[in-house]
MDTraj code that builds the backbone (N, CA, C; nanometers):
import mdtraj as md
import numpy as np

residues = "UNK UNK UNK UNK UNK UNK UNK UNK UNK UNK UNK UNK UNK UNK UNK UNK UNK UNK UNK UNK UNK UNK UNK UNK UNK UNK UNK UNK UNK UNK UNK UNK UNK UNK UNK UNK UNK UNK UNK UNK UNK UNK UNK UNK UNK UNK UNK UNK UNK UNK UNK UNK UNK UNK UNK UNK UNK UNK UNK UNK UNK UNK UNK UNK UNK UNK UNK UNK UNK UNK UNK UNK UNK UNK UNK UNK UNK UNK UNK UNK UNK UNK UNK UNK UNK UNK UNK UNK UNK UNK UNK UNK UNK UNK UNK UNK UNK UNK UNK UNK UNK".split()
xyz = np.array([
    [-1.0296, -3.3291, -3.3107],
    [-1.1712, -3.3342, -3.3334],
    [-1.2413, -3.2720, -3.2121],
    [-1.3137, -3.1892, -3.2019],
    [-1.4162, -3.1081, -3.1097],
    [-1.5514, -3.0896, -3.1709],
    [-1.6445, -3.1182, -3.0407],
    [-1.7690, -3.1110, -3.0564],
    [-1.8150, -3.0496, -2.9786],
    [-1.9592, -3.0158, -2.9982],
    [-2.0473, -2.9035, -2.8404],
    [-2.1439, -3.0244, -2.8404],
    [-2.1739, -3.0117, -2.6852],
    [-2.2817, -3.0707, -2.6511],
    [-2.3875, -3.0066, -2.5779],
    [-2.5345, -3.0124, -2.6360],
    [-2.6172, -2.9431, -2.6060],
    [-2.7899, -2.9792, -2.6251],
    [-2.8477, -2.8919, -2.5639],
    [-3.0053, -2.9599, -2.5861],
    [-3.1009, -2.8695, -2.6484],
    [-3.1380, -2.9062, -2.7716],
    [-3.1599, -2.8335, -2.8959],
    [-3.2839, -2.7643, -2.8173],
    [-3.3154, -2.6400, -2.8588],
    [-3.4489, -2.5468, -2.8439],
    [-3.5143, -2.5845, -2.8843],
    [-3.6637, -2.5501, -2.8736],
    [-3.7675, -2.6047, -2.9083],
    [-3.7957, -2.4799, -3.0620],
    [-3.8954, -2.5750, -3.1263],
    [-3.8934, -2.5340, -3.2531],
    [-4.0088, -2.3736, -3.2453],
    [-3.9745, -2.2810, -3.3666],
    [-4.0514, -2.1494, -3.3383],
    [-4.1878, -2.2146, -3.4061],
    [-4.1945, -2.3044, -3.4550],
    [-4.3221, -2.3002, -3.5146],
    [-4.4139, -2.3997, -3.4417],
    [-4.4021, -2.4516, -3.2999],
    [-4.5099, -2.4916, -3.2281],
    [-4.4299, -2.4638, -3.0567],
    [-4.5158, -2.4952, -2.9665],
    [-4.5061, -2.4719, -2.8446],
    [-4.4741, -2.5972, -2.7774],
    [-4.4343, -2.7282, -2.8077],
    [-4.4259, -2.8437, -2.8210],
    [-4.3244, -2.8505, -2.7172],
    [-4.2478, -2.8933, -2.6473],
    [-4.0832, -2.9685, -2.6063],
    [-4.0612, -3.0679, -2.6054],
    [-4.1011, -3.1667, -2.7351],
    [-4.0693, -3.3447, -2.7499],
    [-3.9601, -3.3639, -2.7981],
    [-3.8784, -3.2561, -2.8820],
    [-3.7384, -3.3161, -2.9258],
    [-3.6367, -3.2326, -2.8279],
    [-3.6637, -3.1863, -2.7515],
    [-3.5809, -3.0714, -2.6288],
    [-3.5403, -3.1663, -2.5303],
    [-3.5826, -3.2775, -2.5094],
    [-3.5091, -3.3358, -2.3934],
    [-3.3761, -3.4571, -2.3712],
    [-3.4160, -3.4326, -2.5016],
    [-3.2168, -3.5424, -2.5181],
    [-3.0812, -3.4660, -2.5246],
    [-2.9977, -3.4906, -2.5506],
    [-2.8841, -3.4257, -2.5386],
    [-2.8403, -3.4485, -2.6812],
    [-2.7576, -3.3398, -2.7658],
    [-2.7008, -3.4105, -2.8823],
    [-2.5563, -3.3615, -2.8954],
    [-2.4512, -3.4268, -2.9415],
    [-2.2928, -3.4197, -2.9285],
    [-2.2729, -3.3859, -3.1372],
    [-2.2205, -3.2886, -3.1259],
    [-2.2614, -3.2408, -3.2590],
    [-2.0921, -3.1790, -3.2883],
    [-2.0169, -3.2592, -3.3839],
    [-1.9017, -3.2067, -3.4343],
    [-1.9191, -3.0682, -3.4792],
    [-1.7500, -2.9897, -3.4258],
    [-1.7532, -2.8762, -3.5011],
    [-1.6558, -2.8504, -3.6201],
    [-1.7112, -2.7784, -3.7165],
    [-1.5890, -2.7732, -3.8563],
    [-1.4561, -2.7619, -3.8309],
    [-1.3739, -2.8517, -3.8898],
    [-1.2135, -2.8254, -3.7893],
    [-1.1268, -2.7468, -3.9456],
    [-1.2027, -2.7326, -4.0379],
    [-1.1558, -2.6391, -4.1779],
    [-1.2912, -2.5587, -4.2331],
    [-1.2630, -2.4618, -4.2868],
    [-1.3555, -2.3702, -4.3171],
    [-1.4385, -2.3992, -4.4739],
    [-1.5529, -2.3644, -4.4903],
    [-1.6164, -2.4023, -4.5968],
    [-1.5738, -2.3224, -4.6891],
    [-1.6185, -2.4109, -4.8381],
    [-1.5651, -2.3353, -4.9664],
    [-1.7199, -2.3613, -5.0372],
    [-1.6813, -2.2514, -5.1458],
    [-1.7972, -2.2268, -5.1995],
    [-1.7774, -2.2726, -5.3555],
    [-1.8711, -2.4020, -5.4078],
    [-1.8309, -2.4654, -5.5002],
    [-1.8839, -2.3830, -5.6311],
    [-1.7577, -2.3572, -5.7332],
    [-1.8036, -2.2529, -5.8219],
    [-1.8980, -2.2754, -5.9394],
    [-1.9138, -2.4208, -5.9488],
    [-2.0159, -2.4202, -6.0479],
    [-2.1949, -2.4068, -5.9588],
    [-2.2103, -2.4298, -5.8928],
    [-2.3306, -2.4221, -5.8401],
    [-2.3665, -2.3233, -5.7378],
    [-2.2151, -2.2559, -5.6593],
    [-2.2250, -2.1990, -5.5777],
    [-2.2775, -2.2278, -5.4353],
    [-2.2974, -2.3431, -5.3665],
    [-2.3215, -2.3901, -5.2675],
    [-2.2059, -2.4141, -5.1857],
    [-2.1914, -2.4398, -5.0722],
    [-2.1184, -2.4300, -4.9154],
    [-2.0706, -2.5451, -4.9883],
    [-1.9702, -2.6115, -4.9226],
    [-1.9306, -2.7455, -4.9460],
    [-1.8521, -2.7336, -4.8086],
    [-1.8179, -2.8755, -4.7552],
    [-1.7033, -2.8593, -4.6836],
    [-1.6554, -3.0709, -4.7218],
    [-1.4965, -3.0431, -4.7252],
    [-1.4016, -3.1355, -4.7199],
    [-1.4246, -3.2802, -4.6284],
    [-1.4866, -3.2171, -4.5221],
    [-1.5151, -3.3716, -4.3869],
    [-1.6413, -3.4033, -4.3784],
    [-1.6907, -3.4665, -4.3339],
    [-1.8008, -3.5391, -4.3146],
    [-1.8612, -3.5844, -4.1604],
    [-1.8325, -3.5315, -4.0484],
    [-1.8048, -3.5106, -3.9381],
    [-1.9171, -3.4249, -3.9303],
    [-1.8697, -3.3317, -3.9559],
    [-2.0153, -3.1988, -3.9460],
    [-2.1523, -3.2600, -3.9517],
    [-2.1764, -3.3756, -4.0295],
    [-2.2968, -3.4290, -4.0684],
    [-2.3866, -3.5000, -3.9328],
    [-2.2493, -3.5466, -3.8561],
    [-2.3111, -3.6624, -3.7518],
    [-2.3889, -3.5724, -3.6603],
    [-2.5160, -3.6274, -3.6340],
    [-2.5722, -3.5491, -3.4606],
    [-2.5746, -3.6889, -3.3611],
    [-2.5299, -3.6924, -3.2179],
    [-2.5568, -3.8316, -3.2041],
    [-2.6595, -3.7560, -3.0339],
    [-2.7598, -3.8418, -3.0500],
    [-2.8518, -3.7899, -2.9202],
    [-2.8065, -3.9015, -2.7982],
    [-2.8639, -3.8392, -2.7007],
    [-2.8078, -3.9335, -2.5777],
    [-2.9314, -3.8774, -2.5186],
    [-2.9264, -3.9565, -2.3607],
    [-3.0329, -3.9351, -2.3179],
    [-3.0256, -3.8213, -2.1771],
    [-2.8914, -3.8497, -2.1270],
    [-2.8567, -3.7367, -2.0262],
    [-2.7121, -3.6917, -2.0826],
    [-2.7022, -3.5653, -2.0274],
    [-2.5751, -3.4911, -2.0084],
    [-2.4731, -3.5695, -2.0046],
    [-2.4696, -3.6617, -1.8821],
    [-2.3173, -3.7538, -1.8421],
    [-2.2758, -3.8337, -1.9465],
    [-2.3526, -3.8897, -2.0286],
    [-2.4127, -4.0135, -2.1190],
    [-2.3301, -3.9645, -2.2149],
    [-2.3567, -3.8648, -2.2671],
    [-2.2958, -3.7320, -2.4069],
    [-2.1610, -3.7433, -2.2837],
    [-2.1118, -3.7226, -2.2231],
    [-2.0129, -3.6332, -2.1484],
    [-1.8795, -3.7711, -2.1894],
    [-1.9544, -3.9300, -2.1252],
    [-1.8769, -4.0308, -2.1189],
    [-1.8395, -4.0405, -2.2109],
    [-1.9730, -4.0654, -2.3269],
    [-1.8848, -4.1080, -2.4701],
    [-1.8020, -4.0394, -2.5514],
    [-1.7691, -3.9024, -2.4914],
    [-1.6843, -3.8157, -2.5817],
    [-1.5521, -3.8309, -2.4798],
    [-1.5543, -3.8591, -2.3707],
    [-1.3817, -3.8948, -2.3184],
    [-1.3819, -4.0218, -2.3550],
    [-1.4718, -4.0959, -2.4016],
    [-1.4143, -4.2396, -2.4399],
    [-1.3528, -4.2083, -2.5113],
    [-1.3852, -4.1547, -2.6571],
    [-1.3198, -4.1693, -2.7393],
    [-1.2289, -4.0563, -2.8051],
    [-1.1757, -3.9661, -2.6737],
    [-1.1323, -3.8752, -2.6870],
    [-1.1646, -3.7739, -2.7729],
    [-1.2606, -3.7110, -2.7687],
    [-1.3295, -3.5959, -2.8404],
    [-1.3515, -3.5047, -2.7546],
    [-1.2666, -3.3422, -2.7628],
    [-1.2727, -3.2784, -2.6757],
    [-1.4152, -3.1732, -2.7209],
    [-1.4987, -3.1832, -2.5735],
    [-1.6271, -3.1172, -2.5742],
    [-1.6484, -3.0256, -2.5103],
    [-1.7251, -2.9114, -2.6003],
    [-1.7432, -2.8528, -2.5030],
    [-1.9048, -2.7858, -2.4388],
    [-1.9444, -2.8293, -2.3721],
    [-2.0938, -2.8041, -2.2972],
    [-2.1707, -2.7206, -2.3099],
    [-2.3055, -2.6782, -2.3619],
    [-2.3492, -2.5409, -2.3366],
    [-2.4623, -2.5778, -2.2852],
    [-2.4806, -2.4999, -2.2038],
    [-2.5693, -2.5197, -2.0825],
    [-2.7005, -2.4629, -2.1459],
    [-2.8484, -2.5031, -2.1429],
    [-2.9693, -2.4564, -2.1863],
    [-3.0015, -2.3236, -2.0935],
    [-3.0675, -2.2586, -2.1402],
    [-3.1264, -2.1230, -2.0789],
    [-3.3023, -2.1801, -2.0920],
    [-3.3220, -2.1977, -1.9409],
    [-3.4576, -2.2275, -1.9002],
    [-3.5613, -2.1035, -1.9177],
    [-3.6683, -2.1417, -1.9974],
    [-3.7867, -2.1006, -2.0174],
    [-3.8712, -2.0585, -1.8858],
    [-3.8991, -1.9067, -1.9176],
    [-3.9922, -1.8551, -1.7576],
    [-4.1036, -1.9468, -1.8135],
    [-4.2107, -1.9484, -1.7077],
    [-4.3362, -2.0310, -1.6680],
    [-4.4253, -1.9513, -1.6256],
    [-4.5475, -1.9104, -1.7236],
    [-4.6345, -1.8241, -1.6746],
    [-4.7376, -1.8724, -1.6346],
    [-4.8062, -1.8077, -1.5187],
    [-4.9052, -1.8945, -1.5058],
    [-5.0543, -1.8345, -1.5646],
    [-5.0390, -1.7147, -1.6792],
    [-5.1510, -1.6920, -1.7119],
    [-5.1605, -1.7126, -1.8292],
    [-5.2737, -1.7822, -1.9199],
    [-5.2913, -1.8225, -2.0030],
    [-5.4767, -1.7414, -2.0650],
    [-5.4766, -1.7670, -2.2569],
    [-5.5722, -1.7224, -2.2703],
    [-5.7163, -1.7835, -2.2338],
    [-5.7076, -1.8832, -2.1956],
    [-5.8282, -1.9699, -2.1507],
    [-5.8601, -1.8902, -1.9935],
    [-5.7472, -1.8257, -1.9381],
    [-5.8265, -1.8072, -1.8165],
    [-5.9349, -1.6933, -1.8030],
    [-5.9374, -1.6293, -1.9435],
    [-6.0113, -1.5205, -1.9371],
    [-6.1552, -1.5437, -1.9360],
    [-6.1766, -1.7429, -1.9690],
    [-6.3135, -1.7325, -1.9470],
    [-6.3559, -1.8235, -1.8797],
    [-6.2697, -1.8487, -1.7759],
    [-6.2580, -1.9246, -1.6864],
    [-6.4214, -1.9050, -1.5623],
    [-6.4358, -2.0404, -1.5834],
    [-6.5644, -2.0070, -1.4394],
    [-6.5155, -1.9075, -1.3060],
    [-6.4041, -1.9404, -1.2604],
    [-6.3263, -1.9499, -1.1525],
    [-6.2573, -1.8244, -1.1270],
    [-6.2784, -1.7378, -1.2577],
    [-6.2318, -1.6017, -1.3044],
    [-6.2726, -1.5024, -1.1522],
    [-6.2083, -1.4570, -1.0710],
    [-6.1801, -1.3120, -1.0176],
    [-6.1751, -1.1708, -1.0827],
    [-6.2817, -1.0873, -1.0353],
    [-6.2924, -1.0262, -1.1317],
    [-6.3650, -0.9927, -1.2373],
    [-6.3977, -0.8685, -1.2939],
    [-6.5185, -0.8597, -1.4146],
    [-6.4310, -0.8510, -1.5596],
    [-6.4849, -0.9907, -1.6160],
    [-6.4472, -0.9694, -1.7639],
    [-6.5108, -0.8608, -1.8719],
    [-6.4403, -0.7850, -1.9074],
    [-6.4698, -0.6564, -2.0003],
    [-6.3689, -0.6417, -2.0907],
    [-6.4104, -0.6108, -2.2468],
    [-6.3203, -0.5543, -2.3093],
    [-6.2975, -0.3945, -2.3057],
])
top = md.Topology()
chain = top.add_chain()
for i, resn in enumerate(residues, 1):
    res = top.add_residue(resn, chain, resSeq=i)
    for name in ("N", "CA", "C"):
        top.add_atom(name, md.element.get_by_symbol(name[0]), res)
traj = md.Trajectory(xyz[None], top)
């Protein structure tokens, strides 16, 4: 049994990061999906795939998968640059500079 552990991206449809800061330990398929012929949908055999389990730090996810022997493997987040200019500053009191279109 193998899982990745990782900290989900933030969603494309808001600018939000409230579900980005937990960790989640997320089984990976250990047999390949079949495609069921009357309906034609994915299916797969295990039920494993289904579980997400969140934690609250890295180590937390890290412990409970050598507890129970589940080999994991880590993927590290790719941090978001930080800009510091935004559209509000264009009409900012504090503005430097002549605003013109």
């Amino acid at each position: 049994m193998t899982a990745k552990i990782y900290q989900p991206a933030k969603t494309a449809m808001s600018s939000g990061v409230a579900k980005t800061q937990t960790w989640l330990l997320e089984f990976l398929p250990e047999k390949p999906r079949v495609k069921d012929p009357l309906t034609g949908w994915n299916g797969a055999a295990e039920t494993q795939t289904q579980v997400r389990l969140r934690f609250e730090t890295l180590d937390a996810a890290k412990e409970y998968a050598r507890q129970h022997g589940i080999a994991a493997r880590v993927v590290t987040p790719t941090k978001r640059k930080m800009y510091k200019k935004s559209y509000s500053n264009n009409f900012s009191y504090t503005r430097v500079g002549q605003w013109t279109h």
